[in-house]
C-alpha positions as CSV (number, residue, x, y, z in Angstrom):
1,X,4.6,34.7,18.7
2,X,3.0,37.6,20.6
3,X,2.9,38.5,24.3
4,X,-0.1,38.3,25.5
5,X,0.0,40.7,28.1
6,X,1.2,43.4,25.3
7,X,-0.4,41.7,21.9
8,X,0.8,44.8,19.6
9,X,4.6,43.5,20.8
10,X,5.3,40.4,18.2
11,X,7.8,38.6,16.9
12,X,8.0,36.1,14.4
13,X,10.3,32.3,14.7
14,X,10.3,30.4,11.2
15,X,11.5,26.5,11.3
16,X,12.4,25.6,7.9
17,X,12.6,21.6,7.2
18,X,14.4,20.4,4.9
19,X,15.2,17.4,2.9
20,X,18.2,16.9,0.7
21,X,18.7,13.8,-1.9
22,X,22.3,12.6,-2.0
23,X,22.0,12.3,-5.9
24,X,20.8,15.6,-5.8
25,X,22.1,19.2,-7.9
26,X,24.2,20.0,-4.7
27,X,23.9,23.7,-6.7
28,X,20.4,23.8,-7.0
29,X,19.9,23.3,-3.6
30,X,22.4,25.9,-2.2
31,X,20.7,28.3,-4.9
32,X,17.1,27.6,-3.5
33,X,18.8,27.8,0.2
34,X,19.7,30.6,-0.5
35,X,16.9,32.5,-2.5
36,X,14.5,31.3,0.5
37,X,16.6,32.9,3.1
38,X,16.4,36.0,1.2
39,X,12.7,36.4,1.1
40,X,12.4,35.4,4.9
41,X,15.5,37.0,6.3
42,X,15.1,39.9,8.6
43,X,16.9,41.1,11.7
44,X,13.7,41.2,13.6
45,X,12.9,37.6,13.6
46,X,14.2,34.4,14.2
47,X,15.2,30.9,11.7
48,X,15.7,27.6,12.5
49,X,16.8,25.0,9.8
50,X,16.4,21.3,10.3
51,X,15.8,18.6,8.8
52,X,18.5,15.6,6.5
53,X,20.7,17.4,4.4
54,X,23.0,14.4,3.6
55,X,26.3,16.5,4.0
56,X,28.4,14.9,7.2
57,X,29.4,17.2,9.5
58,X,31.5,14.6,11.1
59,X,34.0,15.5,8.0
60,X,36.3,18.9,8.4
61,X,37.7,18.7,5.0
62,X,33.9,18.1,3.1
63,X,33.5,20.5,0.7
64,X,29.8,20.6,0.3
65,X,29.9,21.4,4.2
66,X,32.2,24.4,3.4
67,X,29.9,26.0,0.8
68,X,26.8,25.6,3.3
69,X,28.5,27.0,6.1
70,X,29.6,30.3,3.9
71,X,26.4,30.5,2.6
72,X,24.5,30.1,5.7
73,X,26.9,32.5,7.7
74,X,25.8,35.1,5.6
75,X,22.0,34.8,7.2
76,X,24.3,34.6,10.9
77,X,23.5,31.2,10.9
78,X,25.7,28.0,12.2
79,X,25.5,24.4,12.6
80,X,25.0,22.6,16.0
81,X,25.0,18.9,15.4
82,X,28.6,17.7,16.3
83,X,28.1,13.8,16.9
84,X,26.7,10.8,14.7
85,X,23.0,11.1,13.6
86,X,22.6,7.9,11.5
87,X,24.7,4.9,11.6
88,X,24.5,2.0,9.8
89,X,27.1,-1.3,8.9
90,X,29.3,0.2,11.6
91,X,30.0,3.2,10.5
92,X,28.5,6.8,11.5
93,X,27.7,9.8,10.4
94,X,26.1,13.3,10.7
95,X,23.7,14.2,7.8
96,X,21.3,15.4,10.1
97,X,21.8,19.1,11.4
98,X,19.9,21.9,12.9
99,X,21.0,25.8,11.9
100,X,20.3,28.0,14.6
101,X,21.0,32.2,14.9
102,X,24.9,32.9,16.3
103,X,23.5,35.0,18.8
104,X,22.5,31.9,20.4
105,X,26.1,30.1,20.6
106,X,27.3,28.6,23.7
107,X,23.6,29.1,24.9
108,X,22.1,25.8,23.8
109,X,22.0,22.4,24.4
110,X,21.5,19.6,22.0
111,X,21.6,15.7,22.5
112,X,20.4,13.1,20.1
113,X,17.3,11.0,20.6
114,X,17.5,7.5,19.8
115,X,13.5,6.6,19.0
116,X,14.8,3.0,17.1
117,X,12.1,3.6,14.4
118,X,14.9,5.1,11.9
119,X,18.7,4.1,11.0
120,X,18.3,8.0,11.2
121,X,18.7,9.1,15.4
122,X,16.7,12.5,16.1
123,X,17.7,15.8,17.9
124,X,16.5,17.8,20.7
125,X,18.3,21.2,21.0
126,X,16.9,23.8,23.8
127,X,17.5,27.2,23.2
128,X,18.3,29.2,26.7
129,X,17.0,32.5,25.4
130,X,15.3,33.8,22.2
131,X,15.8,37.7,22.7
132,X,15.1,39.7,19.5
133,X,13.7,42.5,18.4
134,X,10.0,42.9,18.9
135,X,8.0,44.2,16.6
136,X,5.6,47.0,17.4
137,X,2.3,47.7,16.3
138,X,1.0,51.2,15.7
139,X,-2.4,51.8,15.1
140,X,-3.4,54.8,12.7
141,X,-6.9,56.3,11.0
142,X,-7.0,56.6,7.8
143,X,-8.7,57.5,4.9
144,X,-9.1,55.6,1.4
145,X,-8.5,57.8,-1.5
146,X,-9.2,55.5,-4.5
147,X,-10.3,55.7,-8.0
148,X,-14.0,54.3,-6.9
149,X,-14.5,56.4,-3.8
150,X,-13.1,59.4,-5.6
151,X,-16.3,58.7,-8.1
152,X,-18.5,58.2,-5.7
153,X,-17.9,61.5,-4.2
154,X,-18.0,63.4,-7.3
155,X,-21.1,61.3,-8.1
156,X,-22.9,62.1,-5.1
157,X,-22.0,66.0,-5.1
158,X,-23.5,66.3,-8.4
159,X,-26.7,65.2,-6.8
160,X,-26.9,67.6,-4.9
161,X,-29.3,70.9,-5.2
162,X,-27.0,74.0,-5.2
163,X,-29.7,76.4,-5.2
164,X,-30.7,75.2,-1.7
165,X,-27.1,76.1,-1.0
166,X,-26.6,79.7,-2.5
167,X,-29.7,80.5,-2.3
168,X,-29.7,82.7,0.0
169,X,-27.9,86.3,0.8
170,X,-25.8,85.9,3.5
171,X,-22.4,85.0,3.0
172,X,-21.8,83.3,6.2
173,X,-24.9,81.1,5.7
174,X,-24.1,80.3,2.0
175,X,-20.7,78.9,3.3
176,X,-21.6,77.3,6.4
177,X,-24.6,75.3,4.2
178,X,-22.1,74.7,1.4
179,X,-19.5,73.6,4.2
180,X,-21.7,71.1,5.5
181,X,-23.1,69.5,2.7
182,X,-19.5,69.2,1.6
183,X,-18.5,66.9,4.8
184,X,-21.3,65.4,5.2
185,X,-20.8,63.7,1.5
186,X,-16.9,63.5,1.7
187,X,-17.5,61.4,5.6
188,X,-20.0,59.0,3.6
189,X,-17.4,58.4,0.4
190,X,-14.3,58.1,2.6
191,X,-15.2,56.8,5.9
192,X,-12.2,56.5,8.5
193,X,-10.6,53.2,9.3
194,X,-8.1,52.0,11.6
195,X,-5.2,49.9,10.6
196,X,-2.1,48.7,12.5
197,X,1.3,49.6,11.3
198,X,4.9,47.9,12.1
199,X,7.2,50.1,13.2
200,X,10.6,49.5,12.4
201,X,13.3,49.4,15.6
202,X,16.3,48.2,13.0
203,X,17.2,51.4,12.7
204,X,21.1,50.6,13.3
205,X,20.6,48.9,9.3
206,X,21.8,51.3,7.6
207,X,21.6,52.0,3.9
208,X,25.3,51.3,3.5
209,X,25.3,47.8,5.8
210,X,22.3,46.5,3.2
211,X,24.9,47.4,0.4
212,X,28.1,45.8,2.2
213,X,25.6,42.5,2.3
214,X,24.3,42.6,-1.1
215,X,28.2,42.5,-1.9
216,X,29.4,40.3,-0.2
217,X,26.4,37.6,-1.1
218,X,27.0,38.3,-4.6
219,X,30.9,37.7,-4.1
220,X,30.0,34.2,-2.5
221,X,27.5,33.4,-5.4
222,X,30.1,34.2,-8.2
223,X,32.9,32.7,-6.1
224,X,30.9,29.5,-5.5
225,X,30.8,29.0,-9.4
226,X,34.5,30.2,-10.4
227,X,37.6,27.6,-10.0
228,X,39.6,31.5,-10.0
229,X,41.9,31.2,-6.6
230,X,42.2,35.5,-7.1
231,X,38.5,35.7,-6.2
232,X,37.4,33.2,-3.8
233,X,40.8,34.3,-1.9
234,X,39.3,38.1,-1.9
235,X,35.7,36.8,-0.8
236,X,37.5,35.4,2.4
237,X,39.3,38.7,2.7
């Protein structure tokens, strides 16, 4: 998304759906979860996760819900969905959820939306305010040095006829006709061109926050997999 009165200020919004089987590897799909988030997470721009994940909300004590809400509190991310999304046989359930950014709690509202074409109900959540991070484009000139223009320079100086060049007996003249044939064939082999660069306002992430959440993501992954009470009670810590 891009103002449009300033297009160089952007920022990006990525809606993830999702669908999870109930017979499914509940560890696969936290593993995938999580290696998605990964590639896509940045503190510039803004996820939302939807979609039927088949883990009820409506239960505290679920442990599939537990590992979910760990993992996805580690991308600042938190469930919103606290009433029944599908019932059926008279009794009800939430296995429908949206994940929205923290920043954003207490400054939404959600409600279901019954459309009768699914035992499933939908969701409508309205965020109040998306404030992030814009990012900022600066444009620079530039010059490509690569193997092929490289040899097209050399190629097209060894063309030229250096007796025209220092032919003559004036130093100033020699130079000044050497100097310009020089340019002349290094503007043709390496034209300028203008590109846009991002600039980068996260400044505050520093080298030593990126380590503190490589950590602690890798302290969730190997406490996820280990029945060892020591180490999932010094994740928590």
């Amino acid at each position: 998304m891009c103002d449009k009165n300033k297009p160089t200020n952007c920022f990006y919004i990525y809606i993830i759906c999702i669908y999870r089987s109930p017979a499914g590897n509940f560890s696969h799909f936290i593993k995938g979860i999580d290696t998605i988030l990964n590639r896509l997470y940045k503190p510039n721009m803004e996820i939302i996760i939807c979609g039927d994940i088949n883990i009820n909300y409506l239960e505290k004590n679920c442990n599939k819900r537990q590992q979910l809400d760990a993992l996805l509190a580690t991308y600042n991310l938190i469930s919103t969905i606290r009433f029944p999304t599908r019932s059926l046989n008279g009794s009800s359930s939430a296995i429908d959820n949206i994940f929205i950014d923290i920043s954003h709690c207490g400054k939404y509202i959600v409600a279901p939306f019954i459309n009768g074409l699914s035992d499933h109900d939908g969701q409508i959540i309205k965020l109040e305010k998306i404030n992030m991070q814009k990012q900022t484009h600066e444009i620079r000139t530039i010059r490509n040095f690569n193997k092929y223009s490289k040899d097209d320079f050399i190629l097209k100086l060894s063309y030229e006829i250096l007796d025209n060049i220092f032919g003559g007996s004036d130093v100033n003249s020699i130079f000044n006709n050497f100097h310009n044939t020089f340019l002349r064939i290094f503007y043709s082999s390496f034209p300028k061109k203008k590109i846009q660069v991002f600039k980068k306002d996260n400044i505050w992430m520093t080298k030593g926050i990126k380590t503190s959440i490589n950590q602690k993501r890798e302290l969730y992954l190997n406490s996820r997999s280990s029945n060892d009470p020591n180490l999932k009670k010094f994740y928590k810590s």
